[in-house]
Every structure is written in C-alpha cells, then in structure tokens.
C-alpha distance (Angstrom), angle and dihedral (degrees) to the residues before:
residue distance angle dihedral
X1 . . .
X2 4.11 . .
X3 3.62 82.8 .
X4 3.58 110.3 56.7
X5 4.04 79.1 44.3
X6 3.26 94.2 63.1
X7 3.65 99.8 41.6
X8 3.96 88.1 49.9
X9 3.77 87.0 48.4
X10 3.86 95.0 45.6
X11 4.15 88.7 48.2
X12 4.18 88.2 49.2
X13 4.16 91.3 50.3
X14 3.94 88.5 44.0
X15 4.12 96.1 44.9
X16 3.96 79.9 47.8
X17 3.39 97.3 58.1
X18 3.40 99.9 41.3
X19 3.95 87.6 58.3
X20 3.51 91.5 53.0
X21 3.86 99.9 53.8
X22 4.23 82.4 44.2
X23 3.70 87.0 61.5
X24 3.71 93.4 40.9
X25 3.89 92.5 50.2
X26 4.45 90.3 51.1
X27 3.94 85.5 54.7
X28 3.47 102.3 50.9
X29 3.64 119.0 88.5
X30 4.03 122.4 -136.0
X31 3.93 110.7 -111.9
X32 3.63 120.9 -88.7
X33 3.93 115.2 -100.4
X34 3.48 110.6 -120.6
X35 3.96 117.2 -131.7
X36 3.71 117.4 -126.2
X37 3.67 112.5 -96.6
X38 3.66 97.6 -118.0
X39 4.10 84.6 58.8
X40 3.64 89.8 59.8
X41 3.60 93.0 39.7
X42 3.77 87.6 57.0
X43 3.84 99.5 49.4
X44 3.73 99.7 20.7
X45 4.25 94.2 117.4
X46 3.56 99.7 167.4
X47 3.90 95.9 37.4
X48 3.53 96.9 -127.4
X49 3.97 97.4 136.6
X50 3.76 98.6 -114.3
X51 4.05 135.1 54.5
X52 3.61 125.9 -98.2
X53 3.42 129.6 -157.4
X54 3.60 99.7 -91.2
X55 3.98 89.3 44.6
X56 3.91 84.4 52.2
X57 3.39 100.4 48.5
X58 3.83 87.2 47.6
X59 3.74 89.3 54.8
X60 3.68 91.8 51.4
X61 3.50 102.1 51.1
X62 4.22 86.8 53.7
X63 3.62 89.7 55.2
X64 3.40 91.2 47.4
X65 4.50 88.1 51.8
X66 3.81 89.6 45.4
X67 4.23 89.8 49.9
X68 3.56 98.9 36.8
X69 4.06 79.2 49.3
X70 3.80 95.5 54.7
X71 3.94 95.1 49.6
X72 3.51 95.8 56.3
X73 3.90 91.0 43.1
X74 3.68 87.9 46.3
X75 3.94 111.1 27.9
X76 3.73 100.0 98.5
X77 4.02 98.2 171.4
X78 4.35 87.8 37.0
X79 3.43 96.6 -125.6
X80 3.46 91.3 146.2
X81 3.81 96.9 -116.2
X82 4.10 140.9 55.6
X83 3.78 111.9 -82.8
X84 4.22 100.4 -157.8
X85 3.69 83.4 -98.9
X86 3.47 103.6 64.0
X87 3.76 93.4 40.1
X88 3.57 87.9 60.2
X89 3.84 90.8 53.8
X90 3.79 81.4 51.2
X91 3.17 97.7 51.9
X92 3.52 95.9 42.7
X93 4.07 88.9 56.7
X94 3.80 81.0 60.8
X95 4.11 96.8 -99.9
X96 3.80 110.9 149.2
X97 4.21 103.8 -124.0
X98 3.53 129.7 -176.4
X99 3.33 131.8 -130.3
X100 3.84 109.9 -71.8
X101 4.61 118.7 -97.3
X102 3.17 92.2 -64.2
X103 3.54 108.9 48.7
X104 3.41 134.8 -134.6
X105 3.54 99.6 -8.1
X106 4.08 94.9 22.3
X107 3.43 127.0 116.4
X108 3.78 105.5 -64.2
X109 3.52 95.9 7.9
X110 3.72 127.6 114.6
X111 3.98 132.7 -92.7
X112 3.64 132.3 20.7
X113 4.23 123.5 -56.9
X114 3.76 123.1 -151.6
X115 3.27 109.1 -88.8
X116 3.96 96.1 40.8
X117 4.23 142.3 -52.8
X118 3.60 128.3 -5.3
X119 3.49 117.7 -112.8
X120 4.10 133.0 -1.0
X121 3.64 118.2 -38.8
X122 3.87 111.8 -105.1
X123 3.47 119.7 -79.3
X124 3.71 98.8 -128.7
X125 3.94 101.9 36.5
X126 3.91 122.6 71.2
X127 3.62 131.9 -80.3
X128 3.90 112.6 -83.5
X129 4.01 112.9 -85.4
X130 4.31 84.7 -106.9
X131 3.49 100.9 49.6
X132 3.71 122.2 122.1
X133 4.06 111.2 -113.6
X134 4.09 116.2 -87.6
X135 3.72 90.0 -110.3
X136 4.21 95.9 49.4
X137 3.80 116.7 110.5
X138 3.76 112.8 -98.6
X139 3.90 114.6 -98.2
X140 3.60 123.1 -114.5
C-alpha cells in the first residue's frame, strides 16, 4: 500500500511540475532579433545605436516604397501581388524577394511545409504522386 502511495504521490509532484514550466514557457517572450548594423547605421538619425519608434516607423514606410515599387515593376497580370512566377523574374533581375504570404512553406515561398511541398506544382511536370485525380470533387 505505501508503495502505490508513493508512486501516486511521485506522479502528482511530477504532473505538477510539468504544468508549471508549461505556464512558464506561454509567458516568456522569444528574444528580440537584432537588426544588422548597417540597418541601424542607415536609419539611426539621432546616433544613439538603436531605433526608436519614429526611426522604425521611418524604416517601415521605405520598405513599404521599395515593395510597393517592385509589384508594379513586376506584376505582369496586376493582381496586386507576386505569383511564384514573377518573383522568380524578380529575382532573376537581381531583386531580393521574400518568401511568398505564407512564409517559408506558403504558397510561393521556399522549402518544404508539413504536410508536403512548398508552393504549386510546376506547370509543365505531372501532378504529385498523392494528388486527387483532375476530375475528383474539390476537398473542403
């Protein structure tokens, strides 16, 4: 009887603590990324060493230019966004692109996603061995 006490006891303690580090974990924050220093360099006004808010924002709205820029250079059916085709062609023209909406496994971004490939399947190879036939109803 002791026995299965203690082992019921020693399974309570041990479930316990591995609550508490759960909760710990959800609080803590990720580290900040640090920008490269020829980012702050470039934006740094006041010459503090680090970006404010204002120096951010500033930053932000360039990016924004030099994107907004790139799409309309680059859009060729004006969809408003980069298909994985014309990303290529900007990448190609030596533009520096990121992966696609949905990151690094999104649609037109680069590497493999759980689940299976990155991106569409190319246009002029055949369907992926798992695929459903052409004539199966979509899945929802």
């Amino acid at each position: 009887m002791k026995t299965s006490q203690l082992l019921t006891l020693a399974a309570l303690i041990g479930t316990c603590s591995f609550a508490s580090a759960q909760d710990e974990a959800k609080g803590a924050k990720p580290p900040k990324r640090e920008l490269p220093a020829e980012v702050i360099a470039k934006y740094d006004k006041d010459g503090d060493g680090k970006l404010d808010e204002t120096e951010r924002a500033a930053m932000k709205t360039e990016m924004q230019a030099k994107r907004k820029a790139m799409v309309e250079k680059y859009d060729a059916n004006k969809n408003g966004k980069l298909d994985p085709e014309e990303a290529k062609a900007a990448r190609d023209a030596g533009e520096k692109v990121g992966p696609g909406p949905g990151g690094k496994g999104g649609p037109g971004g680069k590497g493999p996603r759980k689940g299976g490939p990155g991106g569409p399947p190319p246009a002029d190879g055949p369907p992926p061995a798992d695929a459903p036939p052409a004539d199966a109803p979509p899945a929802e």
